[in-house]
C-alpha positions as CSV (number, residue, x, y, z in Angstrom):
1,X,176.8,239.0,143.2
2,X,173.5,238.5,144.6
3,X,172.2,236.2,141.2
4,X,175.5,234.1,141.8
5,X,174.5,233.7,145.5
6,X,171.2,232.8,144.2
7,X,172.1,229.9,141.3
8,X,174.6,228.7,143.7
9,X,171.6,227.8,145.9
10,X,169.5,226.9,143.3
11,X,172.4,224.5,142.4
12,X,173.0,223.1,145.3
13,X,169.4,221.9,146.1
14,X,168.6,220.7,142.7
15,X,171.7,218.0,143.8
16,X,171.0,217.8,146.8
17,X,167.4,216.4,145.7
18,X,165.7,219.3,148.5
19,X,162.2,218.8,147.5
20,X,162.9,218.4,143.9
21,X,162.3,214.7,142.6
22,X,163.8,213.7,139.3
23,X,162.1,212.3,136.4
24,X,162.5,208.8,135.8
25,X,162.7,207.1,132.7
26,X,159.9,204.4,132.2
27,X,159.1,201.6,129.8
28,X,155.9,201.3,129.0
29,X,153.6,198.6,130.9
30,X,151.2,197.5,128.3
31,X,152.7,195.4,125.8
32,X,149.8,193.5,124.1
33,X,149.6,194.7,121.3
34,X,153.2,193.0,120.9
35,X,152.4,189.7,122.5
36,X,151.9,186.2,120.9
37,X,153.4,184.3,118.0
38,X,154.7,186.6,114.6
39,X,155.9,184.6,111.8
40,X,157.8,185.9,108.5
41,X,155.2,187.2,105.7
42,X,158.0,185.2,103.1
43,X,159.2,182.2,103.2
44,X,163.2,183.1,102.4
45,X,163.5,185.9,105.4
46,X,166.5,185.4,108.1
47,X,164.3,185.2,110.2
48,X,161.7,182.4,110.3
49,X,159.1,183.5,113.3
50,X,159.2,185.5,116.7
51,X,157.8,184.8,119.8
52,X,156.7,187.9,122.2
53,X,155.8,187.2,125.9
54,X,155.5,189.7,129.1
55,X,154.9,187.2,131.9
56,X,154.8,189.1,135.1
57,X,156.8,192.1,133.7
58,X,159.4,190.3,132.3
59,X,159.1,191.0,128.9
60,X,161.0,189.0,126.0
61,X,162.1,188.3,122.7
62,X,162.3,184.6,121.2
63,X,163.7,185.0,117.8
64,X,163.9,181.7,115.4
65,X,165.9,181.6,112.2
66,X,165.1,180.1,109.3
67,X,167.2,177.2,108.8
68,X,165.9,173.6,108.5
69,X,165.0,172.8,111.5
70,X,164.2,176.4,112.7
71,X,167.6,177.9,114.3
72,X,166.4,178.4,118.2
73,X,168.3,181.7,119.0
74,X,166.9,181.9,122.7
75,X,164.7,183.7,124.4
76,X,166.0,187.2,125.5
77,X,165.1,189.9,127.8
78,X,163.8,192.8,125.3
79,X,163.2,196.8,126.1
80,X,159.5,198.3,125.4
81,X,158.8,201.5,123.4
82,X,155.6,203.4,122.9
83,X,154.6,206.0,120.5
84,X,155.1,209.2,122.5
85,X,156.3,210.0,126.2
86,X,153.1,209.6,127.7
87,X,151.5,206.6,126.1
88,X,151.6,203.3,128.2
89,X,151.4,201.0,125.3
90,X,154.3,199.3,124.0
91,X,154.2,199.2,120.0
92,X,158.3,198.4,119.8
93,X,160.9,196.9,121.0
94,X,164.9,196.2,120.9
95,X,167.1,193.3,122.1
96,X,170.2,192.1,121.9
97,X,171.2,188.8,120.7
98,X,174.7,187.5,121.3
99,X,176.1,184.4,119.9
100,X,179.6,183.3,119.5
101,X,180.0,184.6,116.1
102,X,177.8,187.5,115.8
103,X,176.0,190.1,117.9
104,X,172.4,190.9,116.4
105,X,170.8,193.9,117.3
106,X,166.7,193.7,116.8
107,X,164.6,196.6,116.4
108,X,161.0,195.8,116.3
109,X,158.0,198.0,116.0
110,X,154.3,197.9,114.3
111,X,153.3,199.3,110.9
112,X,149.8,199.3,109.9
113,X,149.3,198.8,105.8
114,X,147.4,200.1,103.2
115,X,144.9,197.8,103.8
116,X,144.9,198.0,107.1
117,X,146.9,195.0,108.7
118,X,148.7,195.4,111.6
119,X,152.4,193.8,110.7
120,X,155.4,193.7,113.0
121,X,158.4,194.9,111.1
122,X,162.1,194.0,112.4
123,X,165.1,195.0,111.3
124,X,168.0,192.8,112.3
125,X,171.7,194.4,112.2
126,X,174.3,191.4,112.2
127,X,177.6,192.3,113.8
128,X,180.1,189.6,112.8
129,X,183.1,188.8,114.8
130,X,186.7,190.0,113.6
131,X,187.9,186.5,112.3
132,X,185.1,186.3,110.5
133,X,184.4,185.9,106.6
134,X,181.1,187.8,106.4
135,X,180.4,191.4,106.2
136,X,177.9,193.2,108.5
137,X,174.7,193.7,107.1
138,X,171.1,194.5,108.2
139,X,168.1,193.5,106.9
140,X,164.6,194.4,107.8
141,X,161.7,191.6,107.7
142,X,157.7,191.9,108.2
143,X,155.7,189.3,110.7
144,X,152.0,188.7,110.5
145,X,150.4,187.1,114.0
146,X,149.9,183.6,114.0
């Protein structure tokens, strides 16, 4: 009876937030190692470059397809991911991009390759509307900086 009493308690403050302060998910705050201009490694990707910018915390995505003239698909607010729950710098990210026909879902994050060039991968998931023709597909790109 007396360990019931005592989780009760236990319960009780942990809700009641007695002293106890929960943890806080956090993005992390350095993002330049994302930041600046990444444009396609070929020259028949679906997507033609990317523009990353953080200005003042607000950090977002600026995707441009390749079409002729670039497709402008609008600059979007993005989330940051790091490496590991305590690192600060940002080496990914993932937006949403929703247009009237399709929803694309970006995931974003740097590789480093064999010979040692840091390339920003994204894979692009398009989510086609019902009335649609086209099937869902994804399809994953790599970006040098400009």
């Amino acid at each position: 009876m007396k360990t019931r009493i005592q989780r009760i308690i236990v319960f009780t403050l942990l809700f009641a937030g007695f002293g106890i302060r929960l943890a806080q998910a956090k993005q992390p705050t350095n993002a330049a190692l994302l930041l600046g201009t990444w444009v396609n490694t070929k020259s028949d990707g679906g997507l033609a470059e990317v523009v990353i910018t953080d200005v003042s915390g607000v950090f977002e995505v600026h995707p441009y397809a390749s079409c002729s003239p670039l497709c402008d698909w609008g600059a979007h607010l993005a989330l940051r991911f790091s490496s590991g729950i305590g690192s600060t710098t940002a080496i990914g990210f993932q937006v949403t991009v929703n247009q009237s026909f399709v929803t694309r879902y970006l995931q974003g994050h740097l590789i480093t390759t064999t010979t040692g060039q840091t390339l920003l991968e994204i894979t692009t998931q398009s989510k086609f509307i019902s009335t649609d023709f086209r099937e869902d597909y994804e399809q994953t790109e790599r970006f040098q900086r400009k």
